[in-house]
C-alpha positions as CSV (number, residue, x, y, z in Angstrom):
1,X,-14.1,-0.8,-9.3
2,X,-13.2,-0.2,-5.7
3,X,-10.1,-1.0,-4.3
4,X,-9.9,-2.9,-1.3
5,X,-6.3,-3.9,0.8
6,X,-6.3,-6.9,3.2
7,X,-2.5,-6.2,5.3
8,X,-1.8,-9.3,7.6
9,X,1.4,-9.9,9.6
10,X,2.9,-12.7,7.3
11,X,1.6,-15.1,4.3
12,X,-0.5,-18.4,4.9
13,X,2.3,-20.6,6.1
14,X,-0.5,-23.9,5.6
15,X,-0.9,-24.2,2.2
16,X,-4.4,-24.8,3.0
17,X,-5.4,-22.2,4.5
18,X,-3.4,-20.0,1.6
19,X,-5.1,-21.5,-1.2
20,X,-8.4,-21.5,0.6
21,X,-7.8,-17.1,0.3
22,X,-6.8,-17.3,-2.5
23,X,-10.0,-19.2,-3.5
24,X,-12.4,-16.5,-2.2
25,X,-10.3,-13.9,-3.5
26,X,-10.8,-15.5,-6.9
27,X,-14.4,-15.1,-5.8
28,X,-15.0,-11.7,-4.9
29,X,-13.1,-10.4,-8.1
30,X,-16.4,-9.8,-10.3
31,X,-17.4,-7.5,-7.4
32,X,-14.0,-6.0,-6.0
33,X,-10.4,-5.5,-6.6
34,X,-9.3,-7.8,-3.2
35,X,-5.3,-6.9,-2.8
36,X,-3.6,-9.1,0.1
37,X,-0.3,-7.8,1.0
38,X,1.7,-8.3,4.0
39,X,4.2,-6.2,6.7
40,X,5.9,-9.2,8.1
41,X,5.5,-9.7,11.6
42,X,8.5,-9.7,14.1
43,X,10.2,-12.2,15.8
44,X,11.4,-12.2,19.0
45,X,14.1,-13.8,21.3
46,X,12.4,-13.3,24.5
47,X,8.8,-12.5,24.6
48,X,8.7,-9.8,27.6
49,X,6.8,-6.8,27.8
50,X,10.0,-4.7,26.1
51,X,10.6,-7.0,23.5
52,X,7.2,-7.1,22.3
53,X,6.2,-3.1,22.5
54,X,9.0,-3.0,20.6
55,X,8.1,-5.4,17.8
56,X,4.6,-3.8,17.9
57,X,6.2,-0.3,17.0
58,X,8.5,-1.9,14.4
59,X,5.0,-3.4,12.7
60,X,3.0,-0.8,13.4
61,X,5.6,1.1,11.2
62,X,5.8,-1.3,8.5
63,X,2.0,-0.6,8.5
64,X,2.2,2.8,8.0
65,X,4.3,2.3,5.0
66,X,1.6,0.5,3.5
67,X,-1.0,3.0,3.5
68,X,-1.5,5.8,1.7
69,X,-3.1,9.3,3.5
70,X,-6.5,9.0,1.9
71,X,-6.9,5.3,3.4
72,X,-10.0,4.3,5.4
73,X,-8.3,1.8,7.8
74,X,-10.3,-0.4,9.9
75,X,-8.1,-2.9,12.5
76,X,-9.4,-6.5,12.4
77,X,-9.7,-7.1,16.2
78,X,-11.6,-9.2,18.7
79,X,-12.7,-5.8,20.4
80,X,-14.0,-4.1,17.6
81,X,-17.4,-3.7,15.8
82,X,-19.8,-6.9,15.8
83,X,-21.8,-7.6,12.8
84,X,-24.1,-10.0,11.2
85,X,-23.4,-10.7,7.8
86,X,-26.6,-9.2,6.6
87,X,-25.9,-6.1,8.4
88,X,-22.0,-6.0,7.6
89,X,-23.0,-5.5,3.9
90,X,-25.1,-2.8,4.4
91,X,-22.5,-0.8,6.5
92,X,-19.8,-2.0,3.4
93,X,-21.4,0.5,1.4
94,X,-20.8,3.4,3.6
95,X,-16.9,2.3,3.5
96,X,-16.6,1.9,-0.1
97,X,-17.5,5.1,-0.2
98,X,-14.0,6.3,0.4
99,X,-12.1,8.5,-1.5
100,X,-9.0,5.8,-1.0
101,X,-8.7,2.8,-0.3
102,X,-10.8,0.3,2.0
103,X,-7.8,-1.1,4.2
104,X,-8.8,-4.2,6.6
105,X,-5.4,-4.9,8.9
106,X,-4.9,-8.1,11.0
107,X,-2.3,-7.6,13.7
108,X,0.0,-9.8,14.7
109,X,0.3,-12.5,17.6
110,X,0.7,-9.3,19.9
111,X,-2.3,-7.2,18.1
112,X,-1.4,-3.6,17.6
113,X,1.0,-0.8,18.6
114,X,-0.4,1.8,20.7
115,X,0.6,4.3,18.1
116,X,-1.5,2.5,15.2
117,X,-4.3,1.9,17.5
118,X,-4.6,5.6,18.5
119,X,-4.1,6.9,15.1
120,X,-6.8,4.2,13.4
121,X,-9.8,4.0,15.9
122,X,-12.4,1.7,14.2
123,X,-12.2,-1.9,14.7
124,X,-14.2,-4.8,12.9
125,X,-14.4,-8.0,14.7
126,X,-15.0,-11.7,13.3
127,X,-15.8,-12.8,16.8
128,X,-14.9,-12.5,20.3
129,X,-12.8,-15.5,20.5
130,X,-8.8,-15.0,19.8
131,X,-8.0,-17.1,16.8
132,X,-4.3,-17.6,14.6
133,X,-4.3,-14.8,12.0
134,X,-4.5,-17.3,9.4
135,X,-7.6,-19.0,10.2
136,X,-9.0,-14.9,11.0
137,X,-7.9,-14.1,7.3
138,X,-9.7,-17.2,5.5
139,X,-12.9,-16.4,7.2
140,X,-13.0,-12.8,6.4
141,X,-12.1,-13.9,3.2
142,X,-15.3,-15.7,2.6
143,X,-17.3,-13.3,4.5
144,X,-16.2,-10.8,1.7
145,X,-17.3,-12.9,-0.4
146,X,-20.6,-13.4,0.7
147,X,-20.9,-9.5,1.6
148,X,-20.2,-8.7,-2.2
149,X,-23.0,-11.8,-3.4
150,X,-25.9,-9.7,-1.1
151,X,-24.8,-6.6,-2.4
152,X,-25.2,-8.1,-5.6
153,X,-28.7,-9.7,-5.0
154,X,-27.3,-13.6,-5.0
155,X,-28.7,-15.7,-2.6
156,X,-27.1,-15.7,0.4
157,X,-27.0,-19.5,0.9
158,X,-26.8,-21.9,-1.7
């Protein structure tokens, strides 16, 4: 079975929100391994430019330590790739196709260091509009779901 790695900044602090993940984790786990770890995100005295290219490089290391070199990474950001569903599980197929690892990351309230946005150039985005990370992660979290149900053949609404 693949092996697929969700990496946010820090765990559901709305236990809502958590247990709703957790619910369509539950879900997917007849079609894919779903692992949701997380690099902590870091906070900050004063938010000013220094202080915060400096958090995103102390992230965007934790990140790296996360991921192994066979890794297909794809950054969860409002600039990236736009998808229907339908069409989203179609292109899945491609990425499970890996050697590694199929490696979604969510970046913190600041996005991305420079460095992990140079080195991992393919985005995915939910939407165009900037949402918490929390509320980002429970949707993928059902979108996976319903990705892995039309892969599958399951109706796609019930």
């Amino acid at each position: 079975m693949a092996k697929l790695l969700i990496l946010a900044p820090d765990p559901c602090s709305n236990k809502n929100m958590e247990q709703l993940c957790q619910y369509f984790k539950k879900l997917c786990s007849p079609y894919i391994n779903v692992d949701l770890q997380y690099f902590g995100s870091k906070k900050m005295q004063k938010a000013n430019e220094a202080a915060i290219r400096q958090a995103l490089n102390q992230e965007g290391e934790a990140i790296k330590k996360k991921l192994k070199g066979d890794d297909k990474v794809i950054l969860m950001s409002e600039w990236g790739d736009k998808y229907e569903t339908s069409k989203l599980a179609t292109q899945f197929e491609s990425w499970l196709n890996c050697r590694g690892r199929l490696v979604f990351v969510f970046g913190s309230a600041h996005g991305f260091s420079n460095d992990i946005k140079e080195q991992y150039k393919q985005k995915l985005s939910l939407s165009p509009l900037t949402t918490q990370h929390e509320l980002a992660l429970v949707i993928w979290m059902e979108q996976l779901y319903r990705i892995f149900t039309i892969r599958a053949g399951k109706r796609y609404h019930y």
